[in-house]
PDB file of N, H, CA, C and O in Angstrom:
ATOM      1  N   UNK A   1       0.839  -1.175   0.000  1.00  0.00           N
ATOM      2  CA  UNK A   1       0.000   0.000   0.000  1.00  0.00           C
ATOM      3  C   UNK A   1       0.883   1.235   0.000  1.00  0.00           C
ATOM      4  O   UNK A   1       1.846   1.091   0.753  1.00  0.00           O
ATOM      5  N   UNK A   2       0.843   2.320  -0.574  1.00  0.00           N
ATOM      6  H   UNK A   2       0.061   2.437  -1.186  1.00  0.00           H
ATOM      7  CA  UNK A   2       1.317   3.304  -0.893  1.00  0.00           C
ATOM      8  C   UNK A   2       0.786   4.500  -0.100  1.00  0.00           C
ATOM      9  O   UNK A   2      -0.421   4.671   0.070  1.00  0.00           O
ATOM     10  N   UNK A   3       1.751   5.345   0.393  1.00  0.00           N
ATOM     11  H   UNK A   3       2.732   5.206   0.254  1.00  0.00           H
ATOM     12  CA  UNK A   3       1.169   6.605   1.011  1.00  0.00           C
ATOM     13  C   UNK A   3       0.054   7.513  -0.039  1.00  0.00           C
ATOM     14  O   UNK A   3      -0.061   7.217  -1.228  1.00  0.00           O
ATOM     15  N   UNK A   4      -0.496   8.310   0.413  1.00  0.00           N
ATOM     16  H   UNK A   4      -0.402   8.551   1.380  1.00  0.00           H
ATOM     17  CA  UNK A   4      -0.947   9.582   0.313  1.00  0.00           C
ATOM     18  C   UNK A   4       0.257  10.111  -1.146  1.00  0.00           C
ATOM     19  O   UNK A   4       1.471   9.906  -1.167  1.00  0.00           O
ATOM     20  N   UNK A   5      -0.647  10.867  -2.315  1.00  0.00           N
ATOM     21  H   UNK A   5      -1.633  11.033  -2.298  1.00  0.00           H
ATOM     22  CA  UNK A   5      -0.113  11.858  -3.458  1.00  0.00           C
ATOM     23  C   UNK A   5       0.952  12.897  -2.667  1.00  0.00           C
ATOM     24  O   UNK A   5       1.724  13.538  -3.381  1.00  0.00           O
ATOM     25  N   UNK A   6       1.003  13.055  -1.365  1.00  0.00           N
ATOM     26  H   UNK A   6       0.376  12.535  -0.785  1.00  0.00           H
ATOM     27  CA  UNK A   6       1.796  14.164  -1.131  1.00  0.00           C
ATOM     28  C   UNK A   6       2.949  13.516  -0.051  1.00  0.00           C
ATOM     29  O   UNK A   6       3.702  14.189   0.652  1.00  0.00           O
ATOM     30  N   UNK A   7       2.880  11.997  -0.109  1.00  0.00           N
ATOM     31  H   UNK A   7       2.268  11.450  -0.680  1.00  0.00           H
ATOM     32  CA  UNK A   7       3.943  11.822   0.423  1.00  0.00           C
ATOM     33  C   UNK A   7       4.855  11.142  -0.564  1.00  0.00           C
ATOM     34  O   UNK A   7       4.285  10.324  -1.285  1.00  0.00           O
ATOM     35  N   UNK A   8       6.047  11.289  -0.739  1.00  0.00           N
ATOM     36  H   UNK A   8       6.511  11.953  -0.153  1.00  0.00           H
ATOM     37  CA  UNK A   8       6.912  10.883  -1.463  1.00  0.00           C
ATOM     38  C   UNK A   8       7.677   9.253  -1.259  1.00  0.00           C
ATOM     39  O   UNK A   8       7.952   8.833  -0.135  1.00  0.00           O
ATOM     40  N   UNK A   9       7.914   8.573  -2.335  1.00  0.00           N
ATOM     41  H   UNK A   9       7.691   8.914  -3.248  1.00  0.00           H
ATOM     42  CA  UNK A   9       8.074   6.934  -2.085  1.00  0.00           C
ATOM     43  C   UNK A   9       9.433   6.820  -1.403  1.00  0.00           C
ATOM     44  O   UNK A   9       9.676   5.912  -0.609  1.00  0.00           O
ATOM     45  N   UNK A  10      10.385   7.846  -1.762  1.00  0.00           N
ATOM     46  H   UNK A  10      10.188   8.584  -2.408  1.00  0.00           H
ATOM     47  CA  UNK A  10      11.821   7.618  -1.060  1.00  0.00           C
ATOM     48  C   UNK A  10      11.506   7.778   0.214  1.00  0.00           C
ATOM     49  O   UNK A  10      12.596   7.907   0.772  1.00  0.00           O
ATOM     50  N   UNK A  11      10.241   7.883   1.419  1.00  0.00           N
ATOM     51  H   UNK A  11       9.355   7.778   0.965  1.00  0.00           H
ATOM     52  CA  UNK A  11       9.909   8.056   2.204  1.00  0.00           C
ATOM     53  C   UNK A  11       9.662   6.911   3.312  1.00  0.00           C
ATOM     54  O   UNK A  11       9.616   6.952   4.541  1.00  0.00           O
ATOM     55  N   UNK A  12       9.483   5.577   2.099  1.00  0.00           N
ATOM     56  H   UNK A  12       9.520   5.544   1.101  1.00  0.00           H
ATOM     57  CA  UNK A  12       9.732   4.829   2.740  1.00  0.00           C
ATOM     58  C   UNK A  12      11.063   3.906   2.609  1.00  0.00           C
ATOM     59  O   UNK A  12      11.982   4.097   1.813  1.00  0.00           O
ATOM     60  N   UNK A  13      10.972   2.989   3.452  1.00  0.00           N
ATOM     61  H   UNK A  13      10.225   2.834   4.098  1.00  0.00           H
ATOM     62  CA  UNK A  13      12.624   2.030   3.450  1.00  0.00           C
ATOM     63  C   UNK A  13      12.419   0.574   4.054  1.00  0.00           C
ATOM     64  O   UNK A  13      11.314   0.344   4.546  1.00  0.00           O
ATOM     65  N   UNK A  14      13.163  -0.206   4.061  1.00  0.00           N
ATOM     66  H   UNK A  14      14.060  -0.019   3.661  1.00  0.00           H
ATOM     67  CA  UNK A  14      13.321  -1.667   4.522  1.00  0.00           C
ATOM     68  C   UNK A  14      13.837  -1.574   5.668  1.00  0.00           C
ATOM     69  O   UNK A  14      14.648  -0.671   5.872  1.00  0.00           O
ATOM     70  N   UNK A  15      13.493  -2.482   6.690  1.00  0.00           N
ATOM     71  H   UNK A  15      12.834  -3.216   6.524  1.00  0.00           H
ATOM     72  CA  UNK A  15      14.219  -2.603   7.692  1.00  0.00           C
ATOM     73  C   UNK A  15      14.228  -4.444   7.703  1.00  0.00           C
ATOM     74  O   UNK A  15      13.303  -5.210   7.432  1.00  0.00           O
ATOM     75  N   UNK A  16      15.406  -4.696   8.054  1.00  0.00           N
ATOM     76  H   UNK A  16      16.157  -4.073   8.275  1.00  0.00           H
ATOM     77  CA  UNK A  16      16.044  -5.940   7.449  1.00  0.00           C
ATOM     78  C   UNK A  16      15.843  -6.646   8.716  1.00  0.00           C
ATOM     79  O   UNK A  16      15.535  -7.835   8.799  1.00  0.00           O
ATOM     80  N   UNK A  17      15.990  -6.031   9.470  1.00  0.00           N
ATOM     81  H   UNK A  17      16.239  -5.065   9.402  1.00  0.00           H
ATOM     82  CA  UNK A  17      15.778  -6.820  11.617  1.00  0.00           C
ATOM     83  C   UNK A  17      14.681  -7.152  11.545  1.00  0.00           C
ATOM     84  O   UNK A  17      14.496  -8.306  11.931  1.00  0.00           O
ATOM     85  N   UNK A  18      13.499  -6.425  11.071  1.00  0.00           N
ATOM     86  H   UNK A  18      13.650  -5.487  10.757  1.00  0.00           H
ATOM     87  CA  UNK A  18      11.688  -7.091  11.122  1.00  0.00           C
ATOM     88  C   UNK A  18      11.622  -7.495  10.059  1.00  0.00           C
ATOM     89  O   UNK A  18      10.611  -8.194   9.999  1.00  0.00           O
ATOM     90  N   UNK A  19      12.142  -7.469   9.102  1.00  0.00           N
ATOM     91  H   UNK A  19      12.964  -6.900   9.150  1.00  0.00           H
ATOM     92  CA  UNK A  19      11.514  -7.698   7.516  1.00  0.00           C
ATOM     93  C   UNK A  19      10.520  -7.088   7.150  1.00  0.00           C
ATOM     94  O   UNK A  19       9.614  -7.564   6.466  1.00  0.00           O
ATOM     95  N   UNK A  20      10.596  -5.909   7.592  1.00  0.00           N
ATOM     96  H   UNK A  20      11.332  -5.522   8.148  1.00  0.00           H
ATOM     97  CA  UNK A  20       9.135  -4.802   7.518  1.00  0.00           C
ATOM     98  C   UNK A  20       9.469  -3.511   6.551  1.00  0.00           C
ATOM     99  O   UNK A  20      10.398  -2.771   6.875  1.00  0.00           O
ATOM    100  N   UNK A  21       8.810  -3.284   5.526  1.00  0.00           N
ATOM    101  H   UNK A  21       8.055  -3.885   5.263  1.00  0.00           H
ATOM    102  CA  UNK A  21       9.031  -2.199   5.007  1.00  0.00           C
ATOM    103  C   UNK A  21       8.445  -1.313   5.437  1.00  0.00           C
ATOM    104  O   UNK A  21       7.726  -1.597   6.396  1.00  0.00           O
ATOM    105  N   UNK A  22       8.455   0.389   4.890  1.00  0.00           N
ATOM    106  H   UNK A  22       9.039   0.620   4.112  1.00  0.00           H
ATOM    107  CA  UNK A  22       7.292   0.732   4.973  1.00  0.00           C
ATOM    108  C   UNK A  22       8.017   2.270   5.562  1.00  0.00           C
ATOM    109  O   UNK A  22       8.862   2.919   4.945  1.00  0.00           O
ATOM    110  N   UNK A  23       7.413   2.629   6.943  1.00  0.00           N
ATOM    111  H   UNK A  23       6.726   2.102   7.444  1.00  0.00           H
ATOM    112  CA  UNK A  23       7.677   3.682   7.914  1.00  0.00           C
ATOM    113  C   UNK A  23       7.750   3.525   9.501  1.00  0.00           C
ATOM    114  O   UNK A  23       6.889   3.026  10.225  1.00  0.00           O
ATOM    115  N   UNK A  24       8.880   4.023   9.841  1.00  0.00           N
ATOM    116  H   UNK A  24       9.580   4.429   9.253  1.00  0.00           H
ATOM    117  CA  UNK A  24       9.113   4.175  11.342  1.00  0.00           C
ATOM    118  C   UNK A  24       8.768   4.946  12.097  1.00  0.00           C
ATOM    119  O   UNK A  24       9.527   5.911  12.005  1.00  0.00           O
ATOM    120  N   UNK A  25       7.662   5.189  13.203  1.00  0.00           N
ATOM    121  H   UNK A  25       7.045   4.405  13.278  1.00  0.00           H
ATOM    122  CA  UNK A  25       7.008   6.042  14.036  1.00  0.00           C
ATOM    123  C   UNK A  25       8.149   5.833  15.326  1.00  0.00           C
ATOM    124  O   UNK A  25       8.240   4.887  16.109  1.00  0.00           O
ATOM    125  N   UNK A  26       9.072   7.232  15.222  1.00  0.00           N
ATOM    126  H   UNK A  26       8.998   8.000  14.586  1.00  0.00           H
ATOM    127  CA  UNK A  26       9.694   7.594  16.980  1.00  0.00           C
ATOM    128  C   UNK A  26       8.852   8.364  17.499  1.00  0.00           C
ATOM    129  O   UNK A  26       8.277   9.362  17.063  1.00  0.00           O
ATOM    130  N   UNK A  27       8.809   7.738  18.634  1.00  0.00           N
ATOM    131  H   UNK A  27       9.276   6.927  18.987  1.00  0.00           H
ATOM    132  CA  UNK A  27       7.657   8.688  19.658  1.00  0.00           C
ATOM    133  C   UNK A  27       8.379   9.280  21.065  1.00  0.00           C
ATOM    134  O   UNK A  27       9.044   8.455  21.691  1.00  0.00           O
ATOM    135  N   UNK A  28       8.305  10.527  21.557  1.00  0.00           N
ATOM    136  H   UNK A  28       7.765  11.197  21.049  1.00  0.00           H
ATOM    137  CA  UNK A  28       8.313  10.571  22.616  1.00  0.00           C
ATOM    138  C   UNK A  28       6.893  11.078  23.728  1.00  0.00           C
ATOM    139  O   UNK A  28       6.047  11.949  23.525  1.00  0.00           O
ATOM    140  N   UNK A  29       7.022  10.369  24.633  1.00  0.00           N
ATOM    141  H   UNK A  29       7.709   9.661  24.797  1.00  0.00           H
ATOM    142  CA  UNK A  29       5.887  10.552  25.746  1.00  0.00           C
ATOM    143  C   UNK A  29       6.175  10.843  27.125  1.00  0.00           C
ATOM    144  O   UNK A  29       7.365  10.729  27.421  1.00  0.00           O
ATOM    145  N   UNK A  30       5.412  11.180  28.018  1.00  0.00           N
ATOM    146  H   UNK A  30       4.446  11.273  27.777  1.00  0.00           H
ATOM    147  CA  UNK A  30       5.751  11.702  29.386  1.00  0.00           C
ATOM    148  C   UNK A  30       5.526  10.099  29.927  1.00  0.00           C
ATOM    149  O   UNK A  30       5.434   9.098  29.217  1.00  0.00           O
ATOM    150  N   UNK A  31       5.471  10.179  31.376  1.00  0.00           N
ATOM    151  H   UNK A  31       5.546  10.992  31.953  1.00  0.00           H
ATOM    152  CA  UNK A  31       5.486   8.727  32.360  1.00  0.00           C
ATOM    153  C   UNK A  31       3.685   8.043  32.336  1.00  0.00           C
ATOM    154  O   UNK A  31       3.321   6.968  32.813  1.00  0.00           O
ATOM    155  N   UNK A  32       2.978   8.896  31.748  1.00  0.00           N
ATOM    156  H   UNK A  32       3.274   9.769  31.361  1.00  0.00           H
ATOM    157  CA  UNK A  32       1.667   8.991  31.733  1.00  0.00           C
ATOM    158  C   UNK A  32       1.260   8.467  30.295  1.00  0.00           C
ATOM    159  O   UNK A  32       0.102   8.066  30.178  1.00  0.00           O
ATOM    160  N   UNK A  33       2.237   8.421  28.995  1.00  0.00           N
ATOM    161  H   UNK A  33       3.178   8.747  29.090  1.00  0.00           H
ATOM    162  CA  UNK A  33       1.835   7.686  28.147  1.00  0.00           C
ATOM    163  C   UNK A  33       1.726   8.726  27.326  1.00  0.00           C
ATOM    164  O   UNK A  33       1.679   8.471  26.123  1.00  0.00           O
ATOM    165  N   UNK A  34       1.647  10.374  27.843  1.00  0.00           N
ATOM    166  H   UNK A  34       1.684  10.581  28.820  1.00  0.00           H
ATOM    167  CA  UNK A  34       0.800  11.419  26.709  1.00  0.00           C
ATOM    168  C   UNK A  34       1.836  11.905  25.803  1.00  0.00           C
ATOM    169  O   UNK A  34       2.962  12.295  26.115  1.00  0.00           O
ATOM    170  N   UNK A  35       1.407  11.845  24.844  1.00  0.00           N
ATOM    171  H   UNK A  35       0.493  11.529  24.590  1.00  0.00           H
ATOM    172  CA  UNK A  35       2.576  12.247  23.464  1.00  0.00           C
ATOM    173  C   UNK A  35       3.069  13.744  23.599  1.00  0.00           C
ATOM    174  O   UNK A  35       2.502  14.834  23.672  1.00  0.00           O
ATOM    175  N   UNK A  36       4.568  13.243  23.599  1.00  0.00           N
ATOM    176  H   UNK A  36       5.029  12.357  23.539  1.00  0.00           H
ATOM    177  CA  UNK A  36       5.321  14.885  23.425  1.00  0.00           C
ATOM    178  C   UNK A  36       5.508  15.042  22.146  1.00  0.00           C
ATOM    179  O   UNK A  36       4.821  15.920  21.624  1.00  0.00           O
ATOM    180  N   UNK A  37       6.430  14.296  21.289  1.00  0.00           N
ATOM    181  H   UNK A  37       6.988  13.582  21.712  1.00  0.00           H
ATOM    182  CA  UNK A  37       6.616  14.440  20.184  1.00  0.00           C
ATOM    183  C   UNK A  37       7.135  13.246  19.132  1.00  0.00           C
ATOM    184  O   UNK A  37       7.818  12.322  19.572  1.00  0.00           O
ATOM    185  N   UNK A  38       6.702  13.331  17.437  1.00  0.00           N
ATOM    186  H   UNK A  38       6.146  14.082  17.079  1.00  0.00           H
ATOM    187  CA  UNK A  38       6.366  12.225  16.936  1.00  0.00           C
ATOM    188  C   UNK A  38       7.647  12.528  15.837  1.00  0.00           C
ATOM    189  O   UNK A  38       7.999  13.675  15.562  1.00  0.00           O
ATOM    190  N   UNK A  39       8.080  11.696  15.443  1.00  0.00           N
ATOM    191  H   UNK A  39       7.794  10.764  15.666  1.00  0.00           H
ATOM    192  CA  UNK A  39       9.746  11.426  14.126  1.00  0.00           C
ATOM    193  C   UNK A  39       9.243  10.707  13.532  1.00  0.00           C
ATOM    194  O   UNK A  39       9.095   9.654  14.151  1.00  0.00           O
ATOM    195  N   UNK A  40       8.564  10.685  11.834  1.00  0.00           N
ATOM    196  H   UNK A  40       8.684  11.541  11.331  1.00  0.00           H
ATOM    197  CA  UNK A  40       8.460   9.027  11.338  1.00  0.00           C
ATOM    198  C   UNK A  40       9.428   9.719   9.852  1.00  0.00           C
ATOM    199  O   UNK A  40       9.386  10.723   9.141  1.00  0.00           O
ATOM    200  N   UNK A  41      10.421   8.198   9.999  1.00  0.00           N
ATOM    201  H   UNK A  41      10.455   7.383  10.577  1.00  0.00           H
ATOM    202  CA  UNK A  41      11.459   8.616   9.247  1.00  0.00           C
ATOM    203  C   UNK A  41      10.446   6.783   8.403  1.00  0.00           C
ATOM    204  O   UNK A  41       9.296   6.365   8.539  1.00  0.00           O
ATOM    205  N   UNK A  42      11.978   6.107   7.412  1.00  0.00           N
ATOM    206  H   UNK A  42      12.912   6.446   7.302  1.00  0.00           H
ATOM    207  CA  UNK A  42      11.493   5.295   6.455  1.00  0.00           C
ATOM    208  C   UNK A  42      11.948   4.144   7.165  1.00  0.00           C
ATOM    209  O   UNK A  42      13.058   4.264   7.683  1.00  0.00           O
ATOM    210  N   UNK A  43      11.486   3.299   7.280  1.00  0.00           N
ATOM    211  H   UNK A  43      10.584   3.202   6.860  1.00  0.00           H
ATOM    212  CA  UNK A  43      12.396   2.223   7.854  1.00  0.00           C
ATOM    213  C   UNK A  43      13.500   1.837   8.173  1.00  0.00           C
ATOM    214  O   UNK A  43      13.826   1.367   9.263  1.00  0.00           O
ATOM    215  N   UNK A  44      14.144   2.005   7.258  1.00  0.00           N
ATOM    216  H   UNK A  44      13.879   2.387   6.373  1.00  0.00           H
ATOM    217  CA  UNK A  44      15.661   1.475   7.173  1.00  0.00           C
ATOM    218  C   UNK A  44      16.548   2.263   8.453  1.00  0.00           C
ATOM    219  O   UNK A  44      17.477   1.919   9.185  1.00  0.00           O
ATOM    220  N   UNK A  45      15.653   3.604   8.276  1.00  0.00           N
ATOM    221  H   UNK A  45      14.898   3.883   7.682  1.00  0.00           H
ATOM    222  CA  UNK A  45      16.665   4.774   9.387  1.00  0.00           C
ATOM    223  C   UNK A  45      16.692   3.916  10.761  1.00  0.00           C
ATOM    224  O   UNK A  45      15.680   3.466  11.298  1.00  0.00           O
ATOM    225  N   UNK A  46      18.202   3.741  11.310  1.00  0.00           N
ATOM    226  H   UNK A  46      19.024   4.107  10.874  1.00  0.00           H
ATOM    227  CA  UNK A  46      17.977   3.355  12.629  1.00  0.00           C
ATOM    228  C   UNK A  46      17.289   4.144  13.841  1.00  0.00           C
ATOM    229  O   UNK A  46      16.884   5.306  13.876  1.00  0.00           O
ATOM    230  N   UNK A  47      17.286   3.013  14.955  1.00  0.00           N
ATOM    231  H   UNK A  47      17.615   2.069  14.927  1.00  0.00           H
ATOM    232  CA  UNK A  47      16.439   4.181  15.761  1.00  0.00           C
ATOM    233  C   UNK A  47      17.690   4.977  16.930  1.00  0.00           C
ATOM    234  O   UNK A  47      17.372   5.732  17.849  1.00  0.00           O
ATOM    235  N   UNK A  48      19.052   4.578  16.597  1.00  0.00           N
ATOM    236  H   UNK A  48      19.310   3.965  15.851  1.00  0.00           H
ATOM    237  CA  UNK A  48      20.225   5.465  17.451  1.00  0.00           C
ATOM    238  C   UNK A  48      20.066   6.658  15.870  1.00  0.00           C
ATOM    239  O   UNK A  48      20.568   7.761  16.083  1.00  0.00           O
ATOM    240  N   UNK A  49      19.636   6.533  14.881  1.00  0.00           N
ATOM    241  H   UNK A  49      19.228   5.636  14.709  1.00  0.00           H
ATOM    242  CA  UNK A  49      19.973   7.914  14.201  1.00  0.00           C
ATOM    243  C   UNK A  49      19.152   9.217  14.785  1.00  0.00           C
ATOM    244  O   UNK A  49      19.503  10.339  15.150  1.00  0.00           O
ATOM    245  N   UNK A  50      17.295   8.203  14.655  1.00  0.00           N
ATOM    246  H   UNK A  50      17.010   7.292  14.358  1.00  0.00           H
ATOM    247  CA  UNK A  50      16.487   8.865  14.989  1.00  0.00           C
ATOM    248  C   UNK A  50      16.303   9.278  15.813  1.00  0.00           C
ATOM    249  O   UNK A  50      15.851  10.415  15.678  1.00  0.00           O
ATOM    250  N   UNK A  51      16.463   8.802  17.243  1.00  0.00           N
ATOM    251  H   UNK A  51      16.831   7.878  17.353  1.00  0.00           H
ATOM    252  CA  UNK A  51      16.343   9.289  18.315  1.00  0.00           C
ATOM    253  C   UNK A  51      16.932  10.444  19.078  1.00  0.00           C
ATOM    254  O   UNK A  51      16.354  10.992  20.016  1.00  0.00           O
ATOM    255  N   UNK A  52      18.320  10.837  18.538  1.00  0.00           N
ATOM    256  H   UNK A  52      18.789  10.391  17.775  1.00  0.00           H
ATOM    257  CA  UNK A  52      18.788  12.175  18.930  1.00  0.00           C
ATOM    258  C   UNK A  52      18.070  13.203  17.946  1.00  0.00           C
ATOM    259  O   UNK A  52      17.630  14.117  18.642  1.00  0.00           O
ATOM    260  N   UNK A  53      17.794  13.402  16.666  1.00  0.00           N
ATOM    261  H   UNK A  53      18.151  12.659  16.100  1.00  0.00           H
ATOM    262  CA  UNK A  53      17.051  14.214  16.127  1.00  0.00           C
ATOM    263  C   UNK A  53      15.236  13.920  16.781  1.00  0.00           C
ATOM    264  O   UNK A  53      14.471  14.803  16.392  1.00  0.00           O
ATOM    265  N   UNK A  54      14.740  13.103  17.445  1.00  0.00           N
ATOM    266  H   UNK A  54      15.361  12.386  17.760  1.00  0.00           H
ATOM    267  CA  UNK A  54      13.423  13.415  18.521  1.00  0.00           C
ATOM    268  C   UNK A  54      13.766  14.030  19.156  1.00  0.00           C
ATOM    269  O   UNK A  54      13.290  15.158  19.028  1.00  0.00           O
ATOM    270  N   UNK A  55      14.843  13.850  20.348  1.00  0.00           N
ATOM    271  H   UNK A  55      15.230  12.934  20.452  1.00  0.00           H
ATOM    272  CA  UNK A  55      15.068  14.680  21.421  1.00  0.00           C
ATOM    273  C   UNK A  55      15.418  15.984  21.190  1.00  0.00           C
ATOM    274  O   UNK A  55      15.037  16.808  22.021  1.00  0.00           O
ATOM    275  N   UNK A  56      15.974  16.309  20.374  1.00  0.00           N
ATOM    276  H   UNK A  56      16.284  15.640  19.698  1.00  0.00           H
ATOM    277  CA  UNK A  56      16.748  17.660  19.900  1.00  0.00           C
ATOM    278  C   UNK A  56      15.522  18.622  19.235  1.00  0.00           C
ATOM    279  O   UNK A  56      15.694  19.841  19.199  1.00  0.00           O
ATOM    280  N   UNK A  57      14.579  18.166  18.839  1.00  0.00           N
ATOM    281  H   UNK A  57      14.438  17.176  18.868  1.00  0.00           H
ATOM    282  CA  UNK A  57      13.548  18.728  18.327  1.00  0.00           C
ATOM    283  C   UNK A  57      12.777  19.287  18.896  1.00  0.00           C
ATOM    284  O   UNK A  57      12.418  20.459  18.784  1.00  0.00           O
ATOM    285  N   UNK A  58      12.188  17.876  20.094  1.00  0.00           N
ATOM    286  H   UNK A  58      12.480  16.924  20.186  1.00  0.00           H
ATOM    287  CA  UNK A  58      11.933  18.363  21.707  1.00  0.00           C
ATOM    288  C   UNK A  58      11.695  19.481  22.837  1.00  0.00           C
ATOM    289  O   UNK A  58      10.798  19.909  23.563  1.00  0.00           O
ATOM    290  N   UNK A  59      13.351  19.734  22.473  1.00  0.00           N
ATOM    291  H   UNK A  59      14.080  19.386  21.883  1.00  0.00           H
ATOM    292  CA  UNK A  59      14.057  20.247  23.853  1.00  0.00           C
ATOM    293  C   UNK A  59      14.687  21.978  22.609  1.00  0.00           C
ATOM    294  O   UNK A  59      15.320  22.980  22.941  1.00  0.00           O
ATOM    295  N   UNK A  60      14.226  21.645  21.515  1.00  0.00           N
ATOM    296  H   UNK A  60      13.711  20.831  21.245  1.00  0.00           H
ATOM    297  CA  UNK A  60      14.457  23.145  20.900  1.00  0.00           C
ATOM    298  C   UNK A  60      13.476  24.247  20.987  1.00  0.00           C
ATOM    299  O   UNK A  60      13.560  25.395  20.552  1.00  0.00           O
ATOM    300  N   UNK A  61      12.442  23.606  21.697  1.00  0.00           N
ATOM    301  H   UNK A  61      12.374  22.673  22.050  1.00  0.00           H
ATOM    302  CA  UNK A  61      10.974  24.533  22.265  1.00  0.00           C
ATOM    303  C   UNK A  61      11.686  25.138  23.684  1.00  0.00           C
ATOM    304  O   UNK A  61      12.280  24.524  24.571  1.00  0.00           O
ATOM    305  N   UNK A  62      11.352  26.776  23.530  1.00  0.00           N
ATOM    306  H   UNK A  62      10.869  27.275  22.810  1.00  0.00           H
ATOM    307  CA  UNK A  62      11.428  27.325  25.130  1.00  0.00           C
ATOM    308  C   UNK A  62      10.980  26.659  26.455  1.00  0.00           C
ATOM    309  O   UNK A  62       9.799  26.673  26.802  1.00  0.00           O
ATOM    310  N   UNK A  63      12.001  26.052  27.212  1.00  0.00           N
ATOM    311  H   UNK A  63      12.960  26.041  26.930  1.00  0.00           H
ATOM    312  CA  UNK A  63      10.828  25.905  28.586  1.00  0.00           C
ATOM    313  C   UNK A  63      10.616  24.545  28.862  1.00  0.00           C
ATOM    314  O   UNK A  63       9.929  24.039  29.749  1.00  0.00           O
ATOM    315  N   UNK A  64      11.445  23.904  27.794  1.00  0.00           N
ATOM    316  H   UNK A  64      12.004  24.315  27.073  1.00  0.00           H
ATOM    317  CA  UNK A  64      11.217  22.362  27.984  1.00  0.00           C
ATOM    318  C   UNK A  64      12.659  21.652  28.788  1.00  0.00           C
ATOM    319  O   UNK A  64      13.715  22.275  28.898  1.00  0.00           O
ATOM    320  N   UNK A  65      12.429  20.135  29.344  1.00  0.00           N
ATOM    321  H   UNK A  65      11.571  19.629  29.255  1.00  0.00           H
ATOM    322  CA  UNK A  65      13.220  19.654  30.227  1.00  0.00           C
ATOM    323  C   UNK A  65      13.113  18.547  30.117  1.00  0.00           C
ATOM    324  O   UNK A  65      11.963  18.110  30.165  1.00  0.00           O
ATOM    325  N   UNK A  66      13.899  17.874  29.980  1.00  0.00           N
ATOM    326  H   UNK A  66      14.833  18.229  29.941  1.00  0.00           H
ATOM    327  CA  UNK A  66      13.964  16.066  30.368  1.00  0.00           C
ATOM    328  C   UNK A  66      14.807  15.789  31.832  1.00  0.00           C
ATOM    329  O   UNK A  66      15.987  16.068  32.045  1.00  0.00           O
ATOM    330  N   UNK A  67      14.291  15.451  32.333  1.00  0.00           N
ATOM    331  H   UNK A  67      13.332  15.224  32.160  1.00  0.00           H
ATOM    332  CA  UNK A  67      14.760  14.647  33.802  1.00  0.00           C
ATOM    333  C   UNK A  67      15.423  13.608  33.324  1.00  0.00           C
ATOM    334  O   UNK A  67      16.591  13.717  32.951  1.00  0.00           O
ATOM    335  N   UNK A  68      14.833  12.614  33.286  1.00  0.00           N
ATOM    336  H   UNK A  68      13.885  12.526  33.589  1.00  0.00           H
ATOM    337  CA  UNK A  68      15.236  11.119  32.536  1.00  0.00           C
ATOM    338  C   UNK A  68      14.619  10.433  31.507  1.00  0.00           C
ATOM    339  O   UNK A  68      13.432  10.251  31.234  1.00  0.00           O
ATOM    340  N   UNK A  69      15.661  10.084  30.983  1.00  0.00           N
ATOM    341  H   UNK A  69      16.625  10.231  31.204  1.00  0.00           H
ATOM    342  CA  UNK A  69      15.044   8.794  29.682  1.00  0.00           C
ATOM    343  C   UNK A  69      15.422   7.820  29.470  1.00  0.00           C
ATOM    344  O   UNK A  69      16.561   7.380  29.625  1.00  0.00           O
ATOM    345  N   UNK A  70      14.252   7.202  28.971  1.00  0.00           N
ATOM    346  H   UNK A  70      13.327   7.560  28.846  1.00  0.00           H
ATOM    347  CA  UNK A  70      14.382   5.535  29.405  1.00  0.00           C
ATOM    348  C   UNK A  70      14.044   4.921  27.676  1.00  0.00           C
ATOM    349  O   UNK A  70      13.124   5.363  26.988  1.00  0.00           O
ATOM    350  N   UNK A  71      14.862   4.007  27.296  1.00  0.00           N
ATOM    351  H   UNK A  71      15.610   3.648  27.855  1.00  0.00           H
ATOM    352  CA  UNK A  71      15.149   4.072  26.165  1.00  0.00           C
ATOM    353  C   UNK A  71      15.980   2.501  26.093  1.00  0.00           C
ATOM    354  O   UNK A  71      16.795   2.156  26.949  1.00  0.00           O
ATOM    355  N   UNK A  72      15.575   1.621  24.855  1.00  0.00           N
ATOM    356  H   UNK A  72      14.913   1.901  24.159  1.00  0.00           H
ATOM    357  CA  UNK A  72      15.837   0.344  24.891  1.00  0.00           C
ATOM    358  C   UNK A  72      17.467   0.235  24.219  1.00  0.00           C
ATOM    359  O   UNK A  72      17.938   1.110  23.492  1.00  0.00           O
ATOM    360  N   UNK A  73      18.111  -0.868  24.578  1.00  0.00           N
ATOM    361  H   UNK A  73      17.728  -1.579  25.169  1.00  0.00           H
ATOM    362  CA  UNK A  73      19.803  -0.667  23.839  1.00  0.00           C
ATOM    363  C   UNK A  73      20.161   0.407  22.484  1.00  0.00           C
ATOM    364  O   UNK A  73      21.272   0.930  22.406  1.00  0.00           O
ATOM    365  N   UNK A  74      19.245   0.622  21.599  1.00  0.00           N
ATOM    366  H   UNK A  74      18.342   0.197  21.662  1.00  0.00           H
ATOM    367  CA  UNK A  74      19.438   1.282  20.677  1.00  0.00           C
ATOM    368  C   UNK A  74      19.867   2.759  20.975  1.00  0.00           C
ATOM    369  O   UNK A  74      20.094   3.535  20.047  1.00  0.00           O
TER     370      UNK A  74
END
């Protein structure tokens, strides 16, 4: 299945660890589950690439703070 006319196909990618093509949703959330902020890169992108461009995106809003993060080997 193919995105949306306004999303572009180099958009998506393979990821070879799931055998899943397609798109990668990085999420960040508070301890409560509620969404701070969303990264969907193409598959293939790892999630040590993605994850400093979430946080950095984040924390480029006035007024914002991370205490701690909890985050799997990647």
């Amino acid at each position: 299945m193919d995105g949306a006319d306004t999303v572009t196909g180099d958009s998506r990618g393979y990821d070879g660890a799931k055998s899943r093509d397609g798109r990668k949703r990085h999420i960040l959330t508070d301890t409560l589950g509620l969404l701070l902020e969303v990264t969907v890169t193409a598959a293939n992108v790892h999630d040590s690439v993605a994850a400093p461009d979430l946080l950095e995106r984040f924390m480029a809003a006035p007024g914002r703070l991370l205490k701690l993060v909890w985050a799997d080997s990647a």
